[in-house]
Structures are given as C-alpha cells and as structure tokens.
N, C-alpha and C positions, 0 to 999 in steps of 0.2 A: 203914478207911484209917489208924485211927491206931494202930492193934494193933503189938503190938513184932513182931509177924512180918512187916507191912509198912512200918511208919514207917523202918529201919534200913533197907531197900534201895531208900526212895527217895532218903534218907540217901547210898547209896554211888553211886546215878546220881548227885546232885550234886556230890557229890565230883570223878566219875569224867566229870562230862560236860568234853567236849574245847574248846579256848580256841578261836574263830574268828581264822583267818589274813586278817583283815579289811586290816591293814597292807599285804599281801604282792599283796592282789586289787587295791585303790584304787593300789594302785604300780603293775600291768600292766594297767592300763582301756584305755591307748593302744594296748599291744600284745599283739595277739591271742595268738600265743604262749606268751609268757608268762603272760598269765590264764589259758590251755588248760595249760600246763603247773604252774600254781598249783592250779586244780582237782582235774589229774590227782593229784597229791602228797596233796591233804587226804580224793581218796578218799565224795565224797559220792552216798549211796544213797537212792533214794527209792522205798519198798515201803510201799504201800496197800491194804489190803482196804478191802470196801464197809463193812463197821464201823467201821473205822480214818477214813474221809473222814464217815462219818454222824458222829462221834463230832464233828470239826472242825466241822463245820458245825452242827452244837448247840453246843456252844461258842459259836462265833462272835454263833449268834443270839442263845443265851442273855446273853452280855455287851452286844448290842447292845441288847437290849428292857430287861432291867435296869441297864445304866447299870455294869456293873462294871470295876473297871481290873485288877481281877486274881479266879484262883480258888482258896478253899481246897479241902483233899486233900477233908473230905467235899462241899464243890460239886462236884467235879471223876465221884468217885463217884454222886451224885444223877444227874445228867447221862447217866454212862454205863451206869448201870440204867436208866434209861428211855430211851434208844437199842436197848440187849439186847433187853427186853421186846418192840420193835418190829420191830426183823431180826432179831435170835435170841429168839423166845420160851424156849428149851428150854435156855439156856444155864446151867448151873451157877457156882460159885464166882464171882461178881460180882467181889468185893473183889480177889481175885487176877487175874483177868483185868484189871480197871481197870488195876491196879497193872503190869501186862507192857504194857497199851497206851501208858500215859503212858510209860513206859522209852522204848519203839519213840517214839514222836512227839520226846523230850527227845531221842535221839538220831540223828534226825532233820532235827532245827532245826525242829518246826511247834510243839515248846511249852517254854518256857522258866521256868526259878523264877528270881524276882524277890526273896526273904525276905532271902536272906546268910545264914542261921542256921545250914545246913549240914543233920548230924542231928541237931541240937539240940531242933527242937522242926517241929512240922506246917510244911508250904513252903505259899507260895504260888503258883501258877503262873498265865502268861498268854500265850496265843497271838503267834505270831512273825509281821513282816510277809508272811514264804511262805504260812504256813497262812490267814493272811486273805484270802491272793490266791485259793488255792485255796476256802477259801469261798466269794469271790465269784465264783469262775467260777458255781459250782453254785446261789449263792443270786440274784444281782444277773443281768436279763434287761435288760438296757440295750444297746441298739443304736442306731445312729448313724440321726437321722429331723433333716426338714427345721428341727422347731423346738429341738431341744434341740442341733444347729449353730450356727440362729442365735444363742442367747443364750452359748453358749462363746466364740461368734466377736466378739459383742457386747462379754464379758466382757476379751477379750482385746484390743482395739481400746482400751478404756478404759484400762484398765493400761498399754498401750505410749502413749498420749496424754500420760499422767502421766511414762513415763519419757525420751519426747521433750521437754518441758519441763525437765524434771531436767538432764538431758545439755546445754543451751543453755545452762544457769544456772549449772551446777555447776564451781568452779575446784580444790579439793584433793581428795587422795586418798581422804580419808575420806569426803566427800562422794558420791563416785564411786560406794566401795563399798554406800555407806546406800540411796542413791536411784535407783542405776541397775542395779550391780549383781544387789544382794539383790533386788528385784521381776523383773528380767530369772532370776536364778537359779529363784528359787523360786515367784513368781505364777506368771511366762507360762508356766516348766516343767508345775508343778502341771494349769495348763488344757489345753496344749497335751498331757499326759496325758491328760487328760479324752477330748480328742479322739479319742487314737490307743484308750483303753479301749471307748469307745463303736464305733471300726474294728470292732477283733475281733470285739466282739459283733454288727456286721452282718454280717461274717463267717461267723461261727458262724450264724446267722440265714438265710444264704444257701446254706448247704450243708442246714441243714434244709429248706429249700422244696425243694429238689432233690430229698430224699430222699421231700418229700411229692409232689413232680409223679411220680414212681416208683410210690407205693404206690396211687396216684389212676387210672394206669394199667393196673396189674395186679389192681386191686379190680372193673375198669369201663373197658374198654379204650374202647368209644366211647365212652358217655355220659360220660367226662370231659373230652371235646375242650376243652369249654365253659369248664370250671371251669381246666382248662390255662391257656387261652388268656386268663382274665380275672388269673392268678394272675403271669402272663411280665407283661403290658402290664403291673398295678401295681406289681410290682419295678420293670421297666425305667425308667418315669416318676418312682419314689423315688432310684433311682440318678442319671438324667440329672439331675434335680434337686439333688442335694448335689454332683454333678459340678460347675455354671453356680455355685452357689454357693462351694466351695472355691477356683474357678477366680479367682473376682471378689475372696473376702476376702482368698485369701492373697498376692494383688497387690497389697492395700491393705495389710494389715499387712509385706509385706517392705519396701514402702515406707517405711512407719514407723522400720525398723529397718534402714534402709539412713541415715536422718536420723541415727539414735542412733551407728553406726558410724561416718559423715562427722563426727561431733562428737568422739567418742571419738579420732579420728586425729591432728586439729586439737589434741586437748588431750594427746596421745602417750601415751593410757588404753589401753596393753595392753590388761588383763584385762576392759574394758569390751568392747574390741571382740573380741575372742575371744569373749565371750560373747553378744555379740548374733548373730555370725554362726554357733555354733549355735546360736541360735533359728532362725535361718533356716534354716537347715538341714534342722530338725524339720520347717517350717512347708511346705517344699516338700514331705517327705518326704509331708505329708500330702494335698496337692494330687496329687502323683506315684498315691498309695493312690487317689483318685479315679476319675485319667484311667485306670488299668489295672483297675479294677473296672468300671468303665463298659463299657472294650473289651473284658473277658471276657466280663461278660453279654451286651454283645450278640452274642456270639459262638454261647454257650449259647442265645440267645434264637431264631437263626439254625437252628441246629441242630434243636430241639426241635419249631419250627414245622416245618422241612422232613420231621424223623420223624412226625408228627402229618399230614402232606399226603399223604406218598408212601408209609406204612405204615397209621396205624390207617385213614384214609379209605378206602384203597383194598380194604381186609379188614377189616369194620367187623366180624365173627362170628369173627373168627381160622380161619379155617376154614384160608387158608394158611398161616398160621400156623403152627399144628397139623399138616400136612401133613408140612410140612418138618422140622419137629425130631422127628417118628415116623422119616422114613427117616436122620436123623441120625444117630439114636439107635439105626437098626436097621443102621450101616454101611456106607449108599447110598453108591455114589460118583458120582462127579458130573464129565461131559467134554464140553468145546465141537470136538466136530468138524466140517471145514469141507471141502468139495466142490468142486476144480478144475474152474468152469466153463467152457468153451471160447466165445470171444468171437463173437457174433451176424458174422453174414456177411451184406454187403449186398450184393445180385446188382441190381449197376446202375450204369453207367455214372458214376466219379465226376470232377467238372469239376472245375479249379481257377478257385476263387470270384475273380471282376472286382474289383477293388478299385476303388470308386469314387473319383474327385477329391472332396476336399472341397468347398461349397459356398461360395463367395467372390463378394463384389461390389467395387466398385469405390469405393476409400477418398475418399468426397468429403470436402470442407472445411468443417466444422459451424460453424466459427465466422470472421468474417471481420475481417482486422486493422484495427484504426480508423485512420480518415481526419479527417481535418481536415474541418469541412461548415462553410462560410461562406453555407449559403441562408438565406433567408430563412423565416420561422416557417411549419411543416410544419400546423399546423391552420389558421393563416390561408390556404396555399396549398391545402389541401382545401374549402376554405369557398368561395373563389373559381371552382376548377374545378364544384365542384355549384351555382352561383350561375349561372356560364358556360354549364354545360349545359340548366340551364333557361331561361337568356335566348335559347338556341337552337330553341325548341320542344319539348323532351322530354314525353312527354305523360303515361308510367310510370316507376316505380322503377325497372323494369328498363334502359330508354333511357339513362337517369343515370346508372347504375352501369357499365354499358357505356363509355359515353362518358368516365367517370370513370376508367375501367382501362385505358384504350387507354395513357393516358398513364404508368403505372407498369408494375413490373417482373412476369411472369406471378405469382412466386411471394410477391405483396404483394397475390395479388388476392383470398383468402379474406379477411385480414383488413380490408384497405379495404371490402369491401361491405359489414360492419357499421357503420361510420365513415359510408359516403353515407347509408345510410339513414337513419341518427341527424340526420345534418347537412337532409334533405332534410323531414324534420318540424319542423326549424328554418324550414326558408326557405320551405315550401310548404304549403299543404294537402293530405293524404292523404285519399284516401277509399278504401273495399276491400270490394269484394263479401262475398256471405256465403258463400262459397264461390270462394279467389283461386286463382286459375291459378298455375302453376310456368312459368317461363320463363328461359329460359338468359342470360346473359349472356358467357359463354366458352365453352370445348369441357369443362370439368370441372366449374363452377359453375351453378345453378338457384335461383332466388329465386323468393319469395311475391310476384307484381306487385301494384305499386297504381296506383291512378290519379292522377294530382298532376294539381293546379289553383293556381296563382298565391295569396297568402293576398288580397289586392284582391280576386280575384273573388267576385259576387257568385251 
C-alpha cells in the first residue's frame, strides 16, 4: 500500500475526489424537484460486488470491535486480504486490487480520507454515514418487538416531559433554542429514528417469514399445516400488539407536543412550533406504519389460512396437484360448456292460490284512564266483605270466595281469590283434608276447598 506504484494514485483519488453539493441538496429538502433535479446534476452511482459490500462490512466491524476513528492504507489492506482469502481464495495481486477497491468506494461516498496531506504521505480513511447504513442493513438484525418499543417509547415520554416543562418556563430566544428546540431536534429525532430503524427491520423480517411459510410448504405440503399455522398466529399477535401499543403512546406523546406547540404560539416561537409539529408528524407517521401493517397481515393471514383449507387439506398427497400442472404443461385446454335445458312441464291443473285475510282481533283498551276513587280503604272493605260472609254461615273456602266475587268485577276475580284466602286464615280456622277437592267458584276459576270453622270454636 505504500509502494510508490500505489501511494501516488491514491494520491490522485484525493486529489480528484469530487466536492459534495451538500449546499445545493439542504436548499431543495422542501422541494422534491429540485432535490431530484440536484441529484440528477451530480450524477451519483452505486455499483457493488459481494466483495465490494464484504469489504464494508469488515470495516465497519473491524472499527466497531477495535474502537478506531479512522484507517490506515496498511489497515485498510489487512482487512481486504482477509475478506479475499474468504470470497476469493484464488485471488492474485492483493495490493492492487485493494488499491482499485478503495478508488471505487472513495468514489462512491462509502469511504472517505480524513488526513488533508494529499500525496504527501500515507491517508487515513474512514467509512461514510451511507456505507455504515449499509452495514447495518447486513450486520444489525433489530426488528421492532413489544419490549424494545416500550423503552424507546418510554425514552421518549421522558425527554418530551423535560421539554414541556422547558416551553412553560422558557421567555427568550435563546432559551428556546437550548431547551426546546435542540432536544425536540435531535433527542426525539434521534428515538423517533430509532423507531422507524427497528419498522424496517420488521419489515424486512416479515417478508422473510413469508418466504419461509413458501419453503415450509414445498419441503412438506401437509405436514406443515401445523408449523404454518403456529407461525401466522405468533406474527399476528406480535403485530396486533405494537399495533394497541403505538396506538395508545402516540396519543400520549402528541399530546405532549401539542402542550409544547400551545406554548410555542403564546410565546410567537416560530421555529419551536414548526418543530414540534414535525415531530408530530413523524410520530403519526409511525402509528399510521402500524394500523397498515396490522391490516396487511391480516389480510396475508386471511389468505394463507383459506389456501391451507381449500388446497393443501383438500389434496394432502398432491395428487391434483400434480395432475393439473402435467396437462398444463402438456397444453390441455380447458372449457365450461353448458346444455339448454327445457323447463319441467307440470301436467296439472294450476289454481290461483286464495289469499288469505290476515288474522286480526279486536283492538281492546289495555289500560284505563284514571279516575278520581273517593272509597273507602280497599283492604279494609275486603276484610269486611270475608268477615260478612262468614257471619253468613259459609262453611268452605270456596263458599267465601264465591260470595266474595259476586260483588266485584268478573275480571278481578282471579286475583281477589288469593286475597280471600289470605284474609280467611285471618279471621277463621282452616282445616283440609289430606287429599282437598277442587271446587269451582265461577265458570272459569277452581279452588283447593277447605273447611273453615269460627277461630272461638272449640
């Protein structure tokens, strides 16, 4: 690497690597356009071999485990020999290929020299925030799960607590930016990242299950029903779950930051409240990411159970399966034709059907408009009349109740014969065989007789 046939043309990369139009993009963020038309101008290409991305991703680790903030040319070398070694055993001239890779990556933007020295003497180089993105696709397996929501969510509750506080207390400008701003910019951004990093990767996560309920099936068409079905219900349950949860934090934290905005107005903190309401923003953005991962899956969830009912069940052996995709495959063609039937002839007299009347009775008056009653007290005058009919000689229940009903209305007479009888173990002695007779008192009532005897008597 530091051979004068290499050192000089890593030399002219530095030289020759291109100034980023960084000015020109942070101008066009608002508008699409124009960033698209920024892009288009500066022309950026991104061409990877699997050497090219193993090479980043050694890097990446290698800085990670030893703590380095930058590489020299022979680090950089060490590195890429033992990547070779591993995808390309058979690879020749090391130092020269190094030397063409780091070109490709510097002109790239995945690796960048940090020295200033030019071709003065050996650079230092160090990975770019894209090429550690791309590492982390490929090294970092973080997917979004019940608990590592809650403590982002946690984390980010806290930090907006601190900056609802801030925003009620805070009167100058600078204040503004120190305590509300700068944590609104950079914490809640920073977490509320966090969040959307961890999306992808269930994501990404969820398109691999798919791929494995595929391979689950064609390895073992029946005996995976099982392994299917236990693999749908634990997504589904993991999703409906951060679904109830997103739903519930990001209620609370907009509410947070709807505090921080109502304060921000009151104090006519533009940039405050432009900034809290993208936070908001985001924070829906990521509740939204929920409610429609939730409805896809179960849509998939839908789907997979009804191919798993109405296909592997019903052909556990593939037998038609197999059937079908041979005459597919041999050109069958395949037609629904349908036979003009002539409609059944009924040899029989046909009548037109009677329409009956509906059945109807006659609207009585269920309730009756009150009246003014000036009588006198209705248990007392019951009391009297079953007193009256025994001072008459009544010698049974049934005698009394009779004599007792003559005088009220027919359709008061079910319930008055509960009432005499109550009243007539008041005022009488009952006695009653061990076996009472039934005896009629009107044409629709029958009563248990008893025998009544005076209580005097002995």
């Amino acid at each position: 690497m530091s051979s004068r046939a290499d050192t000089p043309e890593l030399g002219a990369q530095a030289a020759a690597e291109p100034a980023a139009e960084s000015g020109d993009l942070r101008a066009s963020l608002n508008n699409p356009h124009r960033l698209v038309t920024a892009i288009g101008n500066q022309r950026p290409v991104l061409e990877l071999s699997t050497l090219d991305i193993a090479f980043v991703v050694a890097l990446h680790t290698h800085a990670s485990d030893a703590q380095l903030p930058a590489f020299s040319e022979q680090q950089l070398l060490d590195v890429y020999t033992s990547v070779c070694r591993i995808i390309e055993p058979t690879a020749e001239n090391l130092k020269q290929r190094c030397t063409y890779a780091i070109s490709r990556l510097r002109s790239q933007r995945l690796l960048a020299r940090v020295d200033g020295h030019g071709v003065v003497r050996q650079g230092e180089f160090t990975l770019t925030r894209l090429a550690s993105a791309i590492a982390d696709f490929y090294v970092q397996d973080e997917a979004l799960n019940q608990e590592s929501l809650s403590v982002l969510t946690a984390a980010l509750a806290h930090v907006l607590d601190d900056v609802v506080q801030a925003a009620q207390r805070v009167t100058s400008d600078d204040d503004w930016r120190k305590f509300v701003i700068g944590p609104l910019g950079v914490s809640i951004t920073e977490l509320v990242a966090g969040i959307e990093r961890r999306q992808r990767g269930l994501d990404l996560q969820q398109e691999q299950f798919q791929l494995e309920l595929r391979e689950l099936l064609e390895a073992d068409w029946f005996g995976a029903i099982d392994r299917c079905q236990t693999l749908l219900e634990s997504t589904a349950s993991t999703l409906r779950e951060l679904g109830e949860m997103l739903l519930r934090d990001s209620a609370k934290l907009i509410d947070m930051l709807q505090t921080v905005v109502e304060s921000a107005q009151a104090a006519n903190a533009n940039a405050a409240e432009q900034t809290a309401l993208k936070v908001i923003e985001q924070i829906d953005r990521i509740a939204a990411w929920g409610a429609a991962r939730q409805r896809a899956w179960s849509e998939y969830f839908q789907y997979v159970h009804r191919y798993l009912r109405d296909v592997v069940r019903l052909d556990p052996s593939r037998a038609l399966t197999q059937r079908l995709r041979e005459q597919i495959a041999n050109g069958t063609k395949y037609s629904l034709t349908l036979a003009a039937a002539p409609s059944m002839q009924v040899l029989r007299t046909v009548s037109a059907v009677k329409i009956l009347p509906p059945v109807k009775r006659a609207r009585a008056q269920r309730e009756k408009p009150p009246v003014a009653d000036d009588s006198a007290d209705l248990e007392q005058q019951l009391t009297d009349r079953v007193a009256s009919a025994l001072g008459q000689g009544a010698e049974t229940l049934a005698k009394v109740t009779t004599l007792v009903n003559a005088e009220v209305e027919p359709a008061e007479h079910y319930a008055m014969t509960g009432r005499v009888a109550h009243r007539v173990v008041e005022l009488a002695r009952a006695q009653s065989a061990h076996e009472r007779t039934w005896t009629a008192t009107s044409d629709v009532i029958e009563i248990e007789d008893w025998a009544i005897q005076p209580k005097d008597a002995t």
